[in-house]
C-alpha positions in Angstrom: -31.8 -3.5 228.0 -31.1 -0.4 225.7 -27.4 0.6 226.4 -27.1 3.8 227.5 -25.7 6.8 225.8 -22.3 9.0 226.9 -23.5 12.2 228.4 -20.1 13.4 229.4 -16.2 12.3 228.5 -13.7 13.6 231.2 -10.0 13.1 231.5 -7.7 12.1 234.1 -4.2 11.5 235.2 -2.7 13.8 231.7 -0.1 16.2 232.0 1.7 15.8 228.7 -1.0 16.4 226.8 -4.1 19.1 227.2 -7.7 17.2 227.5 -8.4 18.7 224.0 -5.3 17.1 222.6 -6.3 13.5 223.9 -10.2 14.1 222.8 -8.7 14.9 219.1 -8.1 11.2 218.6 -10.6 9.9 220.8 -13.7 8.2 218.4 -16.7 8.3 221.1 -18.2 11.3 221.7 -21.0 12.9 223.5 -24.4 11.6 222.3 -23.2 8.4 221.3 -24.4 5.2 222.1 -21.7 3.4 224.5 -20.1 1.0 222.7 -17.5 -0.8 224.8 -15.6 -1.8 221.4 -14.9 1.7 220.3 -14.0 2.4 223.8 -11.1 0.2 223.6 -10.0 1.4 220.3 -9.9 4.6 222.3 -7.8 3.5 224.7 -4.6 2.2 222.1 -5.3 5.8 220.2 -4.8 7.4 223.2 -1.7 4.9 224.1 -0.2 5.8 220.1 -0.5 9.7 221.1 1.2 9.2 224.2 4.0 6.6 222.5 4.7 9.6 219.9 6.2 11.8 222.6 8.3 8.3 223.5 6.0 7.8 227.0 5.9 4.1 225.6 4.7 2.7 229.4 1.7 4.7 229.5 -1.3 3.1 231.0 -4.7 3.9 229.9 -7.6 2.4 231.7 -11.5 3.7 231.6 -14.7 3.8 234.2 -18.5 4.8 233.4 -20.9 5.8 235.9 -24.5 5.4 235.0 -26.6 8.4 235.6 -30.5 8.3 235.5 -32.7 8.4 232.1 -29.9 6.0 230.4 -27.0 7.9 230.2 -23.5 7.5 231.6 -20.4 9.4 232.0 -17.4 7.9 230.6 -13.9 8.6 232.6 -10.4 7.8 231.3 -7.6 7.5 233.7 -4.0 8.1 231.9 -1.0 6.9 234.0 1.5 8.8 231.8 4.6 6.8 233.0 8.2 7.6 232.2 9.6 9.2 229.1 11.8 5.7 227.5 14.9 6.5 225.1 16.4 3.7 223.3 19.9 2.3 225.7 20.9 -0.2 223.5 20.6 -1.7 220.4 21.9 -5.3 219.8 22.5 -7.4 216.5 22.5 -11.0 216.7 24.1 -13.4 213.6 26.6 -10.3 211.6 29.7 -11.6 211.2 30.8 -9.7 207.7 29.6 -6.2 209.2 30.6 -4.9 212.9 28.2 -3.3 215.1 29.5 0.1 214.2 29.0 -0.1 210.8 25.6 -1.3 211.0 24.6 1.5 213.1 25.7 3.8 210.6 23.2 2.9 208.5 20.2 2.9 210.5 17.9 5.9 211.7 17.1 4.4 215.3 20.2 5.6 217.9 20.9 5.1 221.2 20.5 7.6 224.1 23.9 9.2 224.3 25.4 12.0 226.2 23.7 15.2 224.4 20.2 13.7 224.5 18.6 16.0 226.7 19.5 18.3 223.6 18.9 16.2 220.8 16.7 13.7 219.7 19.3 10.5 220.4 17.5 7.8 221.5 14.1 8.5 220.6 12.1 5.3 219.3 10.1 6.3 216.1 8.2 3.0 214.7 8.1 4.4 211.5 12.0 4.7 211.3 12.4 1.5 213.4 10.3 -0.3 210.2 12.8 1.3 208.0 15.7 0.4 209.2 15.1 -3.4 209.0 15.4 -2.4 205.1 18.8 0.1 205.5 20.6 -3.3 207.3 18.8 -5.5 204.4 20.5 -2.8 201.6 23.6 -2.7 203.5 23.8 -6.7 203.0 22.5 -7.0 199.6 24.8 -4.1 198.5 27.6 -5.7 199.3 27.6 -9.3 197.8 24.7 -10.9 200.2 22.3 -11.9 198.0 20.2 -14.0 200.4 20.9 -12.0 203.9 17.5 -11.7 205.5 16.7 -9.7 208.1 13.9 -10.3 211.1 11.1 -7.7 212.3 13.3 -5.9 215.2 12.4 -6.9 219.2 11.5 -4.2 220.7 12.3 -4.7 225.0 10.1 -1.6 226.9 12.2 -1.9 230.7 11.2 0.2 233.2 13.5 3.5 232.6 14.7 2.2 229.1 14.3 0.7 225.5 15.9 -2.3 224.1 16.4 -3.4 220.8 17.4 -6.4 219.4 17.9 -7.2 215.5 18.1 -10.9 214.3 20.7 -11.4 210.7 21.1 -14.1 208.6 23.8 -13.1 206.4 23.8 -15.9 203.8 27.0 -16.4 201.5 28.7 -13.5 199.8 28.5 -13.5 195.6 30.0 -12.2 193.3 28.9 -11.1 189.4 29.7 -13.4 187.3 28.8 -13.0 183.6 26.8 -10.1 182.6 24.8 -10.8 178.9 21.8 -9.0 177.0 19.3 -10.8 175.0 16.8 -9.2 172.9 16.4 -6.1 171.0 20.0 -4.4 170.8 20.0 -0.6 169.4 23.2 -0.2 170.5 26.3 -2.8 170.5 26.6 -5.1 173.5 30.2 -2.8 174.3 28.2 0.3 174.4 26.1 -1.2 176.9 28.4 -2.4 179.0 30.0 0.8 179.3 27.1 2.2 181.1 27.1 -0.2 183.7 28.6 0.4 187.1 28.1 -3.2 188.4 30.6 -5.6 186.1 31.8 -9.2 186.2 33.8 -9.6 189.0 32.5 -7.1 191.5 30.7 -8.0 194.2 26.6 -8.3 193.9 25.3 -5.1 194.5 21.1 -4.8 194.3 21.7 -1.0 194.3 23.9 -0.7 191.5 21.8 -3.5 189.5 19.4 -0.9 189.5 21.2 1.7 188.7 23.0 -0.5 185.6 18.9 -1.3 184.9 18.3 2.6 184.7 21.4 3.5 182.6 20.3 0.7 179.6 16.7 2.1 179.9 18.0 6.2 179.6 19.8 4.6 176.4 17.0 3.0 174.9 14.2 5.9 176.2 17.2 8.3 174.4 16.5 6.6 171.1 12.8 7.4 171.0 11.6 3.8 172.9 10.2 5.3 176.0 8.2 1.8 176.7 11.2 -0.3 176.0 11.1 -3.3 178.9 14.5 -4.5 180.1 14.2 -6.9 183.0 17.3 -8.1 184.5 17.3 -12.4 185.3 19.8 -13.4 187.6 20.7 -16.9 188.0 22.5 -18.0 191.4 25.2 -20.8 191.4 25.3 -21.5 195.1 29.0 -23.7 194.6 30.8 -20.8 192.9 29.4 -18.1 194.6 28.4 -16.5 191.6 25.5 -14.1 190.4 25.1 -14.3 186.4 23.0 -11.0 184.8 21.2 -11.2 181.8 19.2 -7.9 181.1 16.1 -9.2 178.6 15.2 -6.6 176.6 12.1 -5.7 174.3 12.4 -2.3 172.3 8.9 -1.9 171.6 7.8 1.1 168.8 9.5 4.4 168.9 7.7 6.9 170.3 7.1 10.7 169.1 6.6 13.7 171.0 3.2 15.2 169.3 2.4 18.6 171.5 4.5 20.2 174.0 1.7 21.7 176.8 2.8 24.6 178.7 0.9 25.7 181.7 1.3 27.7 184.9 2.6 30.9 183.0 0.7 33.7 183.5 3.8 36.4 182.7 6.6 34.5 181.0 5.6 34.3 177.2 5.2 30.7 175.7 8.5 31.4 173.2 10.7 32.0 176.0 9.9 28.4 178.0 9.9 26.9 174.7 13.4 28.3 173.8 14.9 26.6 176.5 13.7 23.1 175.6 16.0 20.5 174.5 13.1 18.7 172.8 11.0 19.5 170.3 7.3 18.5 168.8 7.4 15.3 166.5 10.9 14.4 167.2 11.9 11.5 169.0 11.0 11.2 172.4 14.6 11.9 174.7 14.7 11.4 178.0 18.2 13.1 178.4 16.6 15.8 176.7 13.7 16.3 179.0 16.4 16.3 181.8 18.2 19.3 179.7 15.2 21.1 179.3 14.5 20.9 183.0 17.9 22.3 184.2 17.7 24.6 181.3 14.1 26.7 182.9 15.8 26.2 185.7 18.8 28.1 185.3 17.0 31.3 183.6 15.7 31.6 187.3 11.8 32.5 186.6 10.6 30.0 187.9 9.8 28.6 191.9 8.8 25.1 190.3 9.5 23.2 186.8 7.7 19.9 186.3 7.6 17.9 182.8 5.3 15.2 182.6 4.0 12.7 179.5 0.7 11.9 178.7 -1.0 10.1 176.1 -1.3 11.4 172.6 -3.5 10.7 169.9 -1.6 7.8 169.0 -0.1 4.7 170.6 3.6 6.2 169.0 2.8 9.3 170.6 3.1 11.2 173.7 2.6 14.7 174.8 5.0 16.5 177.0 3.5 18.8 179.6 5.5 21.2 180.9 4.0 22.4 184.2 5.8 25.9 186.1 5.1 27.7 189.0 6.6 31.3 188.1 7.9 33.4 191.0 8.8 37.4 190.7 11.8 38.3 189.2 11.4 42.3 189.4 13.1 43.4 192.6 13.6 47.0 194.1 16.4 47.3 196.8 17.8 50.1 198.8 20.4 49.6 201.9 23.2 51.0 203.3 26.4 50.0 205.4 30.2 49.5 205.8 32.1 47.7 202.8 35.7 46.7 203.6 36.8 48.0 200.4 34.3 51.5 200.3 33.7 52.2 203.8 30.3 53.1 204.5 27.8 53.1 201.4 24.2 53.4 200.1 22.5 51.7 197.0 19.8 51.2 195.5 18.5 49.4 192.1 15.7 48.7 190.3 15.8 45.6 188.1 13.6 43.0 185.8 15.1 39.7 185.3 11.9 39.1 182.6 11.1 42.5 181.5 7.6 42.6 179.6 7.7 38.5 179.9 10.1 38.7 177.0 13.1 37.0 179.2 15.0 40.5 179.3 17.0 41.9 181.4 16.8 45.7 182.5 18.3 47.0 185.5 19.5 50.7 187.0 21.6 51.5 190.2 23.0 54.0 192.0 25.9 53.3 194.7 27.5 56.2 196.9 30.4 56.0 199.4 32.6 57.4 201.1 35.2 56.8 198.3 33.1 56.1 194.8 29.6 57.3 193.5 28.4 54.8 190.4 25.3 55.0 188.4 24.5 52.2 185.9 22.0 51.1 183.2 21.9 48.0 181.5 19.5 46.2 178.8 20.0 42.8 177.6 18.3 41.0 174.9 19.3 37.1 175.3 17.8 36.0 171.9 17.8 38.5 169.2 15.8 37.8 166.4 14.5 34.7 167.8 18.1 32.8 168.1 20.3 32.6 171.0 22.1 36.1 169.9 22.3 38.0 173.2 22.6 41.9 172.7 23.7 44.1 175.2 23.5 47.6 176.0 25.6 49.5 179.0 26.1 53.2 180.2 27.7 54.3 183.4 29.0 57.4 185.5 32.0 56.7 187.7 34.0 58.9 190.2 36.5 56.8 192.3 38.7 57.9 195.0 41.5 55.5 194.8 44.5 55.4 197.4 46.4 57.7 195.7 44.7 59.5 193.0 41.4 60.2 191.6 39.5 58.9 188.5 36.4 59.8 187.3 34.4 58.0 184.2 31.9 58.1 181.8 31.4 55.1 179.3 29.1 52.8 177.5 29.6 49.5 175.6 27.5 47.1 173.6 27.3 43.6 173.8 27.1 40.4 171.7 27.1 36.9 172.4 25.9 34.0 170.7 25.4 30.2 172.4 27.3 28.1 170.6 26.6 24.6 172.1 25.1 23.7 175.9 26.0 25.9 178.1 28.8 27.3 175.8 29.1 31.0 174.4 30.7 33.2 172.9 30.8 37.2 173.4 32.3 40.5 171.7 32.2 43.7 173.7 33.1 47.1 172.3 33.6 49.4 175.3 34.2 53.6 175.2 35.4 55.0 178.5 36.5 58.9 178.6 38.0 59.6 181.8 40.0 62.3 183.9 42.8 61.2 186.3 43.5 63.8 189.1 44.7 64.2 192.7 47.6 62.4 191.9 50.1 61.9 195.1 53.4 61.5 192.8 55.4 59.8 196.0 53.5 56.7 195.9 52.3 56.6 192.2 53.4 56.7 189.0 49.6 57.8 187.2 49.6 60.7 185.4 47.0 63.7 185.3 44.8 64.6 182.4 41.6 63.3 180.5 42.3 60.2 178.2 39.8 57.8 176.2 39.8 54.3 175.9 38.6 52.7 173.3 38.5 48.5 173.2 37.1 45.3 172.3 36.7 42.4 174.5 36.3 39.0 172.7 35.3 36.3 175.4 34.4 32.4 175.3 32.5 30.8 178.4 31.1 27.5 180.0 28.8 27.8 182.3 26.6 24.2 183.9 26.1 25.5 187.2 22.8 24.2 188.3 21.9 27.7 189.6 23.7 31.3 189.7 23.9 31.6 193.7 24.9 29.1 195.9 25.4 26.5 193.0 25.8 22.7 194.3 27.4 21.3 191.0 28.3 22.6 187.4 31.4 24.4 186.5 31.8 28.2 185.2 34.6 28.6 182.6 35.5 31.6 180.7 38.6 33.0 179.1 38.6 37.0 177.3 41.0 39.3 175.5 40.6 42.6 175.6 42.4 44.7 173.1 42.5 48.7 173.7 44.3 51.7 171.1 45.4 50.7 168.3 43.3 51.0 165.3 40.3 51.8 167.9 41.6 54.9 168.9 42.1 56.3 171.8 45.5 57.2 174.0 45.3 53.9 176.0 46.9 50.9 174.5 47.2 47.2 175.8 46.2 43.7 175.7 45.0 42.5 178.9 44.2 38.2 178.8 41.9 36.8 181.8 41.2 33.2 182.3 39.2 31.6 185.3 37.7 27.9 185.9 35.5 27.0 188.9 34.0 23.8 189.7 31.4 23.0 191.7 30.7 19.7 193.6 29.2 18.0 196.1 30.8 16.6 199.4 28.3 14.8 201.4 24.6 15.4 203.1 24.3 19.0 202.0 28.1 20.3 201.6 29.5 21.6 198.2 32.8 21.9 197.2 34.2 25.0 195.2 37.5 24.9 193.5 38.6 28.4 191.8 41.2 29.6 189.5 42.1 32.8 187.9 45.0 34.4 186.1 45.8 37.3 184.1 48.3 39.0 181.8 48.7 42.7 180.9 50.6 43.7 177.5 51.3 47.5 178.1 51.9 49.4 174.9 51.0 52.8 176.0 53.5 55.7 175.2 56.0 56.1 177.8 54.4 59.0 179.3 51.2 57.6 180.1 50.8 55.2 182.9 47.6 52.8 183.0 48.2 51.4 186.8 44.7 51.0 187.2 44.7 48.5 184.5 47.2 46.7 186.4 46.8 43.6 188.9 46.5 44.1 192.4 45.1 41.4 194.9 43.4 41.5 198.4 40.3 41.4 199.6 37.2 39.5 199.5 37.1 38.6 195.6 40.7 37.3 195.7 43.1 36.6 199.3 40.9 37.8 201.9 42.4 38.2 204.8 44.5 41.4 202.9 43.4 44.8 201.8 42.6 45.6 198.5 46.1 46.2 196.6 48.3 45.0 199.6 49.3 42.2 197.2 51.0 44.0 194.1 54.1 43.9 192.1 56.1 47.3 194.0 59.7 46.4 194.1 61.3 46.1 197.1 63.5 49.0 197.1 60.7 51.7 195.5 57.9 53.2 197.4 55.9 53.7 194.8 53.0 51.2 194.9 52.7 49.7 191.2 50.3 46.9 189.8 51.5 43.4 188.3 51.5 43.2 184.9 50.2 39.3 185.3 48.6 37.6 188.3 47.5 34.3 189.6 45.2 33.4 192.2 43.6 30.4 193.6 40.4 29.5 196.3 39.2 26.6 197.8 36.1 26.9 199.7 33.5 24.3 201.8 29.8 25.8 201.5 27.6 24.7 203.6 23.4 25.6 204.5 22.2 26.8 207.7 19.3 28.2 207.7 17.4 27.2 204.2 14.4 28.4 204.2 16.1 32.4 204.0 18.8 31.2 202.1 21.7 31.6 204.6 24.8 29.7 203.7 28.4 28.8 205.8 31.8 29.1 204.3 35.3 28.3 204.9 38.2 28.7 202.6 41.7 28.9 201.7 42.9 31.2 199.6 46.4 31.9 197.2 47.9 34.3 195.3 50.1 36.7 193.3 50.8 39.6 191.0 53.9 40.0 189.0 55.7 42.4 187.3 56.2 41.7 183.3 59.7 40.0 183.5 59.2 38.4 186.8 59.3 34.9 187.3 55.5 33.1 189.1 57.0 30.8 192.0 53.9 29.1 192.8 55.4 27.5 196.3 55.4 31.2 197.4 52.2 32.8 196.9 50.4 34.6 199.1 47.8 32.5 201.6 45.1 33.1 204.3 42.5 30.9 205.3 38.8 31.2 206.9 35.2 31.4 207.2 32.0 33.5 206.9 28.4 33.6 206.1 26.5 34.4 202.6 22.9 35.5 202.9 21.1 36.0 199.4 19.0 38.7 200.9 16.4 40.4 199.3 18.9 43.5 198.6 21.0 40.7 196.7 24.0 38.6 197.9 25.3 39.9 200.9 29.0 38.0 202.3 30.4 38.3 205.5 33.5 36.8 205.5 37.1 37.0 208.2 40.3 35.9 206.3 43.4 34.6 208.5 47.0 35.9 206.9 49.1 32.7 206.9 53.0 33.7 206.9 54.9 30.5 206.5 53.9 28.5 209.7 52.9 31.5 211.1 49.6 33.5 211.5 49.7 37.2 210.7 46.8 38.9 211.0 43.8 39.3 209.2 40.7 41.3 209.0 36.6 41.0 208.4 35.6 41.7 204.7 31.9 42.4 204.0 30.5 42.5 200.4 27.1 42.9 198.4 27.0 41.4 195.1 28.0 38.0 193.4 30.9 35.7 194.5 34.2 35.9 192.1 
């Protein structure tokens, strides 16, 4: 008898999911020939969709109903069942590790008191699979070279999951003699330097790998990027001992023939190239790839930066493609709002991070508040005439209402600075500032009226190996600069002010950086006696320095005077905890504790009594540009003593 064919497919019994969800995965369809096979492939497809929302007792059965001329309707009845969250989950044979710290490891939870708000207790098979390897790593990490691990039990109950693994833990080893035979390029000291796993230690597959890795960046740093190390390990069950010997065969040096760019359709070829740490027909370097990576990505062009190898004409040869994904790097911004330091404000700025594909920087802005109007522009060359000379142009138009006088600017400067190794430069800066000082309340400042010049030159070294310019995760920015005013430059202003500052970046654990960040200054004052540079002076406060205190409410005034002078040195320190919470804008937590200090010239720094406040905010790189929202706590002793919100829109210290 011909079998009959499905005229209709209905559903029954689902509440979970919509009939069109459950016919997705279904295989039979209308038309088709029954096939009673297929059918019951349709039933555990419909049983997996139901197991991924954790209804892992759902029941699926069918019926058909034959209808005249040969065909049938086909019916399947879903009894959904309970949704089942893991209650338990038991380990049988670990004696090294407890229960605890085996659970740390593993994905799979148990059902705990916030699971109707989280997904505690939910069975994924995928993640259960895993996990037999996390508790197999955890073992063999730690000196068990035979622990073996069984496929986990799973128990479905009636409101509830069980699971149950099964460990045999073996003997604990340790690393007993660690040797290399073969092709040495290196000596066998240099080698073992590398290696994080020694004689000694306990057996660790992890770091084995890790020690395998390390020999083969030496050897792929030396041009043998097919060098074959394998590591044989031979077990002495009486000692309890693991000897290493890591084989090794060098191969031929290989050669980089052609370096392939591709994916930029603004950025010019000599300005990826530039930032390359490798070079045609040199020896291939991995630790030079790596370099050239970090390097395109710190110039921030670029969304994606990829370098592969492929074969070159030649067995000795390889080519090096380097594949980007460019993103824009023009932006136009406008915005307004309340700054804790200018009161309300408005800005906008037009700038090119890669003007003309060139890698050069042009940028204009305008900024008005209630307090200060500023208009800037700024060119930068970072590679005139083709080597890693950065010129600089600047010009800008300042009127600032300060607390108790007035000063309005106009200036310029030019710029040099020259790399001198990775990620280390050095800069000169001459700077011309002519500016009027008026409005001066005498009972509270010592600035005098009129119109002065200054006239200096700023010499400044730097380090900079932050992985990116906002929001870095690891690196450190160093710089120290003397800037020297009067003198034979001219001008009636004359001093010596010295600024250092080190930051380090690092991170904590899952996605939390550390920031550690110091800054001091000195002023030498050689002005004439009837000038008074105040405003070259050191005042802390605020969101760059102790939040928690007003600009200039940390300053050198003696006690007895009222009025409010600078220090003629300073020192400041922050500690902060950055954390993401929402990635995909860029939204970042923060918490800190900050120091500091200013000092008149002959005054002792006591370090134990700085100034303190501690924490917490948000930083949103926003298409306007870093925005920070930050409340500092005043610490007074013991004691808390006050504090205040501090809003800012530009770049951190």
């Amino acid at each position: 008898m011909e079998k009959p064919s499905v005229r209709k497919i209905k559903y029954a019994g689902n509440h979970i999911y919509e009939d069109q969800e459950i016919a997705d995965v279904v295989r039979t369809g209308t038309g088709s020939i029954l096939n009673l096979y297929r059918i019951n492939e349709d039933i555990e497809r419909i049983k997996s969709l139901y197991t991924e929302k954790n209804y892992h007792n759902c029941e699926v059965t069918y019926t058909s109903e034959m209808l005249d001329n040969n065909q049938a309707d086909i019916s399947f009845n879903i009894e959904e069942g309970d949704k089942l969250k893991v209650k338990q989950i038991l380990f049988e044979g670990n004696k090294f590790f407890q229960e605890k710290e085996i659970k740390d490891v593993i994905k799979t939870d148990e059902k705990g008191f916030f699971t109707w708000i989280t997904s505690s207790g939910e069975l994924d098979k995928n993640e259960l699979e895993q996990d037999v390897y996390r508790i197999e790593a955890l073992y063999k990490n730690n000196g068990f070279i035979d622990a073996r691990i069984s496929d986990p039990e799973v128990i479905f109950e009636k409101d509830h999951i069980l699971i149950r693994f099964k460990i045999q833990e073996g003997d604990q080893y340790k690393v007993g003699s660690v040797n290399f035979n073969g092709d040495l390029i290196v000596s066998e000291d240099r080698l073992m330097q590398t290696l994080k796993m020694k004689t000694g230690d306990l057996y660790s597959r992890e770091k084995l790998r890790t020690n395998l890795f390390a020999i083969t960046d030496i050897y792929m740093d030396k041009g043998f990027a097919n060098a074959d190390i394998v590591p044989a390990i031979n077990k002495d069950d009486e000692s309890k001992v693991v000897d290493i010997t890591f084989q090794i065969e060098k191969g031929s040096p290989v050669y980089i023939e052609r370096i392939l760019i591709s994916g930029n359709s603004k950025t010019r070829d000599k300005v990826i190239r530039r930032q390359l740490a490798v070079y045609e027909q040199q020896l291939y370097s991995m630790s030079g790839i790596q370099r050239s990576v970090k390097n395109l990505q710190r110039i921030d062009y670029f969304e994606n930066v990829d370098i592969k190898t492929s074969k070159g004409s030649r067995e000795d040869m390889l080519n090096l493609d380097v594949e980007i994904t460019e993103k824009a790097t023009g932006a136009f911004s406008f915005g307004g709002g309340y700054s804790s330091e200018d009161s309300l404000f408005g800005m906008i700025s037009v700038s090119e991070r890669n003007f003309r594909g060139k890698g050069q920087i042009l940028s204009a802005k305008a900024e008005v508040s209630s307090s200060s109007t500023r208009f800037t522009l700024s060119f930068t060359e970072p590679w005139l005439f083709d080597i890693p000379l950065s010129f600089g142009i600047d010009a800008y138009n300042w009127d600032k209402e300060y607390d108790y006088y007035d000063k309005d600017s106009k200036g310029g400067a030019i710029r040099l600075g020259y790399m001198i190794f990775d990620y280390t430069s050095a800069g000169i800066r001459y700077g011309y500032e002519d500016f009027t000082i008026d409005n001066v309340n005498t009972d509270f400042t010592e600035v005098d009226e009129g119109q002065y010049v200054t006239s200096s030159i700023t010499t400044s070294i730097g380090y900079d190996s932050r992985n990116r310019p906002f929001n870095p995760t690891e690196g450190s920015d160093h710089s120290l600069s003397v800037e020297y005013a009067g003198g034979f430059l001219g001008g009636e202003i004359d001093f010596t002010k010295y600024i250092a500052e080190t930051g380090w970046y690092y991170p904590l654990f899952w996605k939390f950086t550390g920031f550690l960040h110091g800054k001091a200054g000195f002023l030498d004052d050689r002005s004439r006696d009837d000038i008074e540079i105040d405003y070259e002076r050191f005042y802390l406060g605020g969101i760059n320095s102790v939040r928690g205190y007003e600009w200039q409410d940390i300053n050198a005034t003696p006690e007895n005077e009222d009025e409010e002078r600078g220090g003629e040195k300073f020192i400041q320190f922050n500690a902060e905890i950055i954390f993401p919470i929402l990635e995909d804008i860029n939204l970042s937590g923060v918490i800190f504790y900050d120091m500091g200090d200013a000092y008149t010239k002959d005054e002792d720094m006591e370090l134990e009594d700085l100034y303190s406040s501690f924490g917490g905010g948000f930083r949103w790189y926003s298409p306007m540009g870093p925005i920070r929202i930050e409340y500092g706590q005043i610490l007074n002793g013991n004691e808390y003593s006050g504090g205040r919100w501090e809003f800012s829109m530009g770049a951190a210290f």
